[in-house]
C-alpha positions in Angstrom: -8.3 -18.9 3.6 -9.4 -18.7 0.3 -7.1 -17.7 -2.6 -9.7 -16.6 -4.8 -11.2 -14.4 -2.3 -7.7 -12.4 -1.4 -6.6 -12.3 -5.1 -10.2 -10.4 -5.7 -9.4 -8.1 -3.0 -5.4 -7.5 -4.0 -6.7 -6.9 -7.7 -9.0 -4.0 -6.3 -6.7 -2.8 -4.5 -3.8 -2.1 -7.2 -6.3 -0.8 -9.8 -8.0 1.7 -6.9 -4.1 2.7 -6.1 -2.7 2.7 -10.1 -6.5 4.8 -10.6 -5.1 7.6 -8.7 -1.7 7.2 -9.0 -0.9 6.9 -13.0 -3.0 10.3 -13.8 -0.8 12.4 -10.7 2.4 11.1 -12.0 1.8 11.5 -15.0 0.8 15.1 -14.1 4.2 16.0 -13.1 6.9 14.2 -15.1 6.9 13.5 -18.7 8.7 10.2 -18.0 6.8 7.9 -15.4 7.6 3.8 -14.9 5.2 0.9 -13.0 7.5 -2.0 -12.4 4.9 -5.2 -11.8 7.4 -8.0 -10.2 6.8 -11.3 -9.9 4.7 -10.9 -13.0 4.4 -14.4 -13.7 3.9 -15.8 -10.3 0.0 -16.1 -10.9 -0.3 -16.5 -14.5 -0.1 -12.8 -15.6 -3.9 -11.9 -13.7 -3.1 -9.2 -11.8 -0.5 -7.9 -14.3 -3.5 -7.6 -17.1 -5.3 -5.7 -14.2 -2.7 -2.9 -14.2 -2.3 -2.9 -17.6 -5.8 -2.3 -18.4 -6.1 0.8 -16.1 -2.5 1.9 -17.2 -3.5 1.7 -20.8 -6.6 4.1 -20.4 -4.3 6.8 -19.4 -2.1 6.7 -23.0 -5.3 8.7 -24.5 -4.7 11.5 -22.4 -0.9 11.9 -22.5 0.3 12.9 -25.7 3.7 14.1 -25.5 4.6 11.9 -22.4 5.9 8.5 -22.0 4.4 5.7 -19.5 6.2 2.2 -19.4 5.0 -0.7 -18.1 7.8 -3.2 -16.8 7.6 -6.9 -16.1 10.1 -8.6 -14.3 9.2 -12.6 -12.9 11.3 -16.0 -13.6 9.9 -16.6 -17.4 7.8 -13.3 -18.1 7.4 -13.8 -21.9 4.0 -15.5 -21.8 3.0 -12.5 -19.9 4.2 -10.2 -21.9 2.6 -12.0 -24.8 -1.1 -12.0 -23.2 -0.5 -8.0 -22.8 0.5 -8.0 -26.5 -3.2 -8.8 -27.3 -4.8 -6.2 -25.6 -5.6 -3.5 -28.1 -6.5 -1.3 -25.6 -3.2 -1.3 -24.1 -1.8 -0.2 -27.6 -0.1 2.9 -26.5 1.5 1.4 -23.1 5.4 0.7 -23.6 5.8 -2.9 -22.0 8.9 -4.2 -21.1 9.7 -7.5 -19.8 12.5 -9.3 -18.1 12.7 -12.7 -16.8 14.9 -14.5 -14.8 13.8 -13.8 -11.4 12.4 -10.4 -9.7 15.0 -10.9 -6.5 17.8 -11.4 -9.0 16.9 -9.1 -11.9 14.3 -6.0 -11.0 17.5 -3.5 -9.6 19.2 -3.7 -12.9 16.2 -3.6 -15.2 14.8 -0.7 -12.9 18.5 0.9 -14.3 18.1 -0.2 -17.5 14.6 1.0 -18.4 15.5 4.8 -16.7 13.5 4.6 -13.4 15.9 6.9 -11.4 14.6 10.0 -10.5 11.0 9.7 -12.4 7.7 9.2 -10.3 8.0 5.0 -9.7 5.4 2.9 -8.3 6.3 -1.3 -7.8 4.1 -4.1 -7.0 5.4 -7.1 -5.5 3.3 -10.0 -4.9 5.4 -12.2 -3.4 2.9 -14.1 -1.5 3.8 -17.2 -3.4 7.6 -17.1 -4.3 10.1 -19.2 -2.6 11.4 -16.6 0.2 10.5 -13.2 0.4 11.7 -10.4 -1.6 15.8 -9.3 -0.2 15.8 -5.6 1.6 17.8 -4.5 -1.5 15.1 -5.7 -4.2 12.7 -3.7 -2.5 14.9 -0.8 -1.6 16.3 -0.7 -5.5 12.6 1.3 -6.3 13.7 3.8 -3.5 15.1 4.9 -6.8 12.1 6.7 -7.9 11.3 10.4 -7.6 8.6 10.0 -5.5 9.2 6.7 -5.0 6.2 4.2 -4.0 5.7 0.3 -3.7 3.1 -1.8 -2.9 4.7 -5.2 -1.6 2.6 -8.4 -0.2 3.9 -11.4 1.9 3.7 -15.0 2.8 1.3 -15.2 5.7 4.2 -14.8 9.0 6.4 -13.0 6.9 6.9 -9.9 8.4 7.3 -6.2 6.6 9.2 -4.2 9.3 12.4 -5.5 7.9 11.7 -3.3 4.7 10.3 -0.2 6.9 13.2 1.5 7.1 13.9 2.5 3.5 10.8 4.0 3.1 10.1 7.4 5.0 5.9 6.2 5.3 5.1 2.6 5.7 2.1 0.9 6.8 1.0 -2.2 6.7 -2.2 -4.4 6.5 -3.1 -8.1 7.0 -5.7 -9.2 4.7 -7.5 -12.3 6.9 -10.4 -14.9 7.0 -9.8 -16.3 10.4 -7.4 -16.4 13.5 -4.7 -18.3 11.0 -2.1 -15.6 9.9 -3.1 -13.8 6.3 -1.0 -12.4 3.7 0.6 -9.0 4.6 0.4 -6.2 2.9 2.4 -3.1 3.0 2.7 -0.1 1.0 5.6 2.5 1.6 5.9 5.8 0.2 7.6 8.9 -0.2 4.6 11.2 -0.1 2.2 11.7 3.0 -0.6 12.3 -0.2 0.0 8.9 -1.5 0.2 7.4 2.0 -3.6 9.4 2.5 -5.0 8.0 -1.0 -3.8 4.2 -0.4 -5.8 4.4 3.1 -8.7 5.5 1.4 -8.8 3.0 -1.0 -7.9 0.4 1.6 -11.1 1.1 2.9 -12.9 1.8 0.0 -12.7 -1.7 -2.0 -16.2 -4.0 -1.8 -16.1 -6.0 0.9 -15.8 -9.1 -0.3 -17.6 -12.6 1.6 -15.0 -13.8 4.6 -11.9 -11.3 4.0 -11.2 -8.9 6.3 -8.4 -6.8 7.8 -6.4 -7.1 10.8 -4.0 -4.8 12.1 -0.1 -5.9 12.7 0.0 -3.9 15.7 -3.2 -5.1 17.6 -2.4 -7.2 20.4 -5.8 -8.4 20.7 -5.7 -9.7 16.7 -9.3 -7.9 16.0 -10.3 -9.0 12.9 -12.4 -5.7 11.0 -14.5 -5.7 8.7 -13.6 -3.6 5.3 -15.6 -0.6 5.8 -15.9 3.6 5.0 -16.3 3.6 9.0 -14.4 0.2 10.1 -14.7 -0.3 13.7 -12.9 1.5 16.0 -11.9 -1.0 18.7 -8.1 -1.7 17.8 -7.1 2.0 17.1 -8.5 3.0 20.4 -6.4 -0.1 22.2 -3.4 1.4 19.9 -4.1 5.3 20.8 -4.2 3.8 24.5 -1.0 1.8 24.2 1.2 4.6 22.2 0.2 6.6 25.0 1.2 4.9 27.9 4.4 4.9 26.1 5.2 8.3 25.4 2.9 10.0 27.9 1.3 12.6 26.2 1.3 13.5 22.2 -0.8 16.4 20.1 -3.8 15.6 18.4 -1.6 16.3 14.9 0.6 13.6 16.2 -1.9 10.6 17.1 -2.9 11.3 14.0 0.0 10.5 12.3 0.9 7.4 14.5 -2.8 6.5 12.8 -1.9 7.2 9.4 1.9 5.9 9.0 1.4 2.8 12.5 -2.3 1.3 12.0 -4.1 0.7 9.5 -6.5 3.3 9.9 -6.6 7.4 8.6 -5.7 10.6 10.0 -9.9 10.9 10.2 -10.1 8.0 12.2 -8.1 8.6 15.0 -10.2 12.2 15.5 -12.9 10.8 15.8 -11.4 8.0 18.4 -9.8 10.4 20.4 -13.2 12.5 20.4 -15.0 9.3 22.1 -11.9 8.9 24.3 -12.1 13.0 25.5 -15.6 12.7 26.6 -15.8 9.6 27.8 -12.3 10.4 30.5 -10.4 7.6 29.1 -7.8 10.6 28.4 -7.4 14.2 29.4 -6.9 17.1 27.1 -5.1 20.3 27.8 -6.8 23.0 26.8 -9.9 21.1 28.5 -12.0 23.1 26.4 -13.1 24.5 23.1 -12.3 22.2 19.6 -9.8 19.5 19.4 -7.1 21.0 16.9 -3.9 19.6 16.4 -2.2 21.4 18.8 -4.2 20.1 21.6 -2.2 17.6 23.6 -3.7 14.7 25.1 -2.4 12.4 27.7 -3.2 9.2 30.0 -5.6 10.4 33.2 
């Protein structure tokens, strides 16, 4: 695997997702907070990336307040390489060191997070042990609440699903060796919809691609506006033959909040699956709307 190659991808990733996210929040409070732990871990990189797109949004919000906090074991160079971006100039930065597992709850408190739109980004791909439930629960806080949170390769996310009403999760790959995870989990179905389409979205960059956690059959996919549909059809097939039957509204949920893919993907799976009999529909006829219920032959 190649660091270089998955940082490139991560970096496009947060700045498509802070891109949409920063102007919307900022849209509906006056008050809204990024928390960027484990600021430190990789030399401030993709810290300067988010503070670059957060700072172009200080020229359009007079009259509201957007903070920036840092939080890593020894953030102050960080902090310090910010500092000398003029463009950031109107971006409140805060930083506190001493270790994001030990130190982002409190400053999350400190710096007024509760109850304001909240986004967090955790790379901790390269700490020591992955983030505790609580450090990542603490930016449940939020009102909407959202984080973006990446693993060690093995580590997995479920243990953090269940403070988060969406979750998903993606593993970003070069070969059959374990990637890094990442997950992203959400208050908002919108937000869940925007970070999918800028999953797929980012350049596809030489060697990385995506695997699903819930593929059996490991597929590796390429990044893609129409990625191949091979592991959400074996996932439509397997939910299936666990519940028996489900709506068209709900497979497409189980594609949006358990796979990797969108709400758009799964239609057109379970289009290819109608006509080719892999499963029945009831009505048999007419358009495939989301009260159609399809079920194993």
């Amino acid at each position: 695997m190649s660091p270089s190659e998955i940082a490139t991808v991560k970096r496009e990733l947060l700045v498509r997702h802070l891109e949409a996210w920063a102007p919307a929040a900022l849209h509906r409070a006056r008050r809204v907070t990024y928390a960027h732990g484990y600021a430190d871990a990789d030399g401030g990189d993709l810290a300067e990336a988010a503070a670059r797109v957060l700072g172009e949004q200080t020229d359009f919000v007079r009259g509201r307040e957007l903070a920036m906090l840092l939080v890593g074991d020894d953030v102050g160079p960080v902090s310090a390489r910010l500092g000398a971006l003029p463009e950031i100039g109107g971006l409140a930065v805060h930083a506190v060191s001493g270790g994001t597992e030990e130190r982002l709850g409190v400053a999350l408190k400190a710096g007024g997070a509760s109850r304001v739109p909240l986004l967090g980004f955790l790379d901790a791909s390269s700490a020591s042990a992955p983030p505790g439930r609580e450090t990542v629960a603490a930016l449940t806080a939020g009102k909407p609440a959202e984080v973006l949170l990446v693993l060690a390769p093995g580590v997995p996310a479920d243990a953090y699903r269940a403070e988060w009403p969406l979750f998903t999760q993606v593993e970003l790959a070069t070969g059959e060796e374990p990637g890094e995870l990442l997950a992203f989990g959400t208050t908002s179905g919108k937000s869940l919809e925007g970070f999918k389409e800028a999953l797929w979205a980012v350049d596809e960059f030489a060697g990385v691609r995506y695997r699903d956690p819930g593929d059996p059959e490991r597929h590796l996919i390429d990044i893609s506006l129409s990625p191949h549909p091979g592991p959400l059809r074996r996932e439509i097939l397997a939910h299936l033959g666990r519940v028996g039957s489900a709506t068209v509204t709900e497979l497409r949920t189980f594609a949006l909040t358990s796979t990797v893919y969108r709400a758009a993907d799964a239609t057109r799976v379970l289009h290819t699956l109608a006509d080719s009999g892999a499963v029945t529909r009831q009505p048999p006829g007419g358009r495939l709307g989301g009260d159609v219920v399809i079920s194993l032959p």
